[in-house]
C-alpha positions in Angstrom: -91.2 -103.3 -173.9 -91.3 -106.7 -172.0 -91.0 -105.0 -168.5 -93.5 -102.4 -169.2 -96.9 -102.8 -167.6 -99.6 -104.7 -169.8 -101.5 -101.4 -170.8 -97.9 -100.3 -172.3 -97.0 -102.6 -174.7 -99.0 -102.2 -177.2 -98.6 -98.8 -177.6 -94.5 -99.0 -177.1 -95.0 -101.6 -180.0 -96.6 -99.7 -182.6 -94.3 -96.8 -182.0 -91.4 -98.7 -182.4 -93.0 -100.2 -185.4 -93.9 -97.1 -187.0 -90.6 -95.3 -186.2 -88.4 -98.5 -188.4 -91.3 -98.3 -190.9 -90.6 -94.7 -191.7 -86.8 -94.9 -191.0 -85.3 -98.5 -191.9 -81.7 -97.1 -191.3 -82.9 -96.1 -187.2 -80.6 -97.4 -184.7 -82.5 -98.9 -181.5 -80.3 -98.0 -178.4 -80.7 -97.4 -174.9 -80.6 -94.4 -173.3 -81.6 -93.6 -169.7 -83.2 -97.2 -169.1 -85.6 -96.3 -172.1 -85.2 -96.9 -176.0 -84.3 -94.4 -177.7 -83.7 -94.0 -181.6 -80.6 -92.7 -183.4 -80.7 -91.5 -187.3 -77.4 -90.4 -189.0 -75.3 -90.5 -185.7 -77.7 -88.2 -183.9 -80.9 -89.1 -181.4 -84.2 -88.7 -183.3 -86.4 -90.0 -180.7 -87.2 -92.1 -177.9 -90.1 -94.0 -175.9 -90.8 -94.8 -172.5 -93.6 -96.1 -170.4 -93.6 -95.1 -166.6 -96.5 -96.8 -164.2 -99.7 -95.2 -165.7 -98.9 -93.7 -169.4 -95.8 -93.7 -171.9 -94.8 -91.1 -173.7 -92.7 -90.0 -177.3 -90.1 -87.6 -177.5 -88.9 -85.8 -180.2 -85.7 -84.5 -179.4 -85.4 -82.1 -182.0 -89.2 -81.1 -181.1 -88.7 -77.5 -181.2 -87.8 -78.2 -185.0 -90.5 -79.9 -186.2 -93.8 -78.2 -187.5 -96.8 -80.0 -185.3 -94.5 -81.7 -182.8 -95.6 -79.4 -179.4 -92.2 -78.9 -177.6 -91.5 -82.0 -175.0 -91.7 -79.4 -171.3 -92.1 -82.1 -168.8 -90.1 -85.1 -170.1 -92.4 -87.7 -168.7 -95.5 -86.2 -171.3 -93.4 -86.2 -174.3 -94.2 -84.2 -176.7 -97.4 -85.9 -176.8 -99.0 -85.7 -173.7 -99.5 -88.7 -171.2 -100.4 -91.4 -173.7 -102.7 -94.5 -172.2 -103.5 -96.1 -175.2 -102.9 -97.0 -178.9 -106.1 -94.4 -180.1 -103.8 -91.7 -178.4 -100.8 -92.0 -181.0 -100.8 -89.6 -183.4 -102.1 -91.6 -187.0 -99.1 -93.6 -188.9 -99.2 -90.7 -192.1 -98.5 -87.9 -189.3 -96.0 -89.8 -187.1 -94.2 -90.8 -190.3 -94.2 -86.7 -191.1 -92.6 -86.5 -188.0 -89.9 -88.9 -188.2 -88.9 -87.6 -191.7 -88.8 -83.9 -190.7 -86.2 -85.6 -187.5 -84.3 -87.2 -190.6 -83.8 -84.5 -192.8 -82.6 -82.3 -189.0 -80.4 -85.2 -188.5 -79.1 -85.3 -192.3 -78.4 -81.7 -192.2 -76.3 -81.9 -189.1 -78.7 -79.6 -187.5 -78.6 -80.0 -183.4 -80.2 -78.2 -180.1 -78.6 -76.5 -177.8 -80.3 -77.4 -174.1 -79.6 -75.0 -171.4 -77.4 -76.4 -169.3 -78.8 -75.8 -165.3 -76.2 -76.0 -163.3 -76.9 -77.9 -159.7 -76.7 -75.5 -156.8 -73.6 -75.9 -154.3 -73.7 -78.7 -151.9 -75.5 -77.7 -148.6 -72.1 -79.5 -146.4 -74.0 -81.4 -143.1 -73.0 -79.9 -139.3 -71.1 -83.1 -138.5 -68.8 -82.8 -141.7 -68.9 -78.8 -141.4 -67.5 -79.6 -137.8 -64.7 -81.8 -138.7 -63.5 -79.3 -141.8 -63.3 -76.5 -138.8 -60.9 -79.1 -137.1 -58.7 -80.4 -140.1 -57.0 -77.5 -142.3 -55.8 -79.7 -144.7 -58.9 -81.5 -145.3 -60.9 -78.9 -145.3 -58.6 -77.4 -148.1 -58.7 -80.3 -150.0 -62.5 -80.2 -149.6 -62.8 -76.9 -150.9 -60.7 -78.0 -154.2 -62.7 -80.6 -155.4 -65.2 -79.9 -158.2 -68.3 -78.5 -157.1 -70.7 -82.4 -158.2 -67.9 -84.4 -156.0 -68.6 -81.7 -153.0 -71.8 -82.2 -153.3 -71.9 -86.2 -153.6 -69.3 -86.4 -150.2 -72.4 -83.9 -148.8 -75.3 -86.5 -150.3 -72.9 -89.7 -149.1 -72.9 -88.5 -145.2 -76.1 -87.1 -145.0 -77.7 -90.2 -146.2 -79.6 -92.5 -144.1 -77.1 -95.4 -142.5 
């Protein structure tokens, strides 16, 4: 909340209030460079402010009556939020958070679709060399499809 931009920090600070108002056993972590809050073992929700709005995420979104489901990440599940009259009232939000608590108490998790990244597109230069080295091109072709992909990222990068 320090680093976030003036507008930001008052909004950031009311929702962290009224998340440990409604749930004094939540567990403030950090997640992804932006605070997130853990019930019973399990992420309930999180905050984050980016240059121009923050937003609220319900991770269990999809689960909760009145919570819209969070799409874009960066809107949360409450659209682009630029200022405290935004926030949903403290009676709703603390609906919200006890509807995440009684998911989390009941064990009760989301499966996300898991998008797998598409194959590496391999550069000419190290295209070229595989063509010239069997054996590296074999080992090349045995590593896991993220650490072909970040050799790919690592030599087509800028020097």
């Amino acid at each position: 909340i320090e680093r976030a931009n003036d507008f930001a920090k008052p909004i950031l600070g009311r929702i962290r209030g009224m998340v440990h108002e409604a749930c004094p056993d939540v567990v403030e972590t950090i997640k992804w460079s932006s605070p997130f809050f853990d019930y019973n073992g399990q992420m309930m929700c999180a905050m984050a402010a980016f240059k121009e709005h923050c937003s609220i995420i319900f991770w269990k979104a999809s689960l909760i009556e009145g919570v819209p489901p969070n799409g874009d990440k960066s809107r949360g599940s409450f659209g682009r939020i630029t200022s405290v009259k935004e926030l949903p009232s403290r009676k709703r939000f603390t609906g919200f958070i006890k509807a995440a608590m009684a998911l989390n108490d009941a064990g009760i998790t989301v499966k996300r679709p898991k998008t797998p990244k598409p194959e590496a597109k391999v550069p000419k230069e190290l295209a070229a060399a595989l063509k010239k080295n069997k054996k590296a091109a074999t080992v090349f072709a045995n590593f896991p499809r993220g650490q072909r992909r970040e050799y790919c990222d690592w030599i087509s990068a800028p020097a």
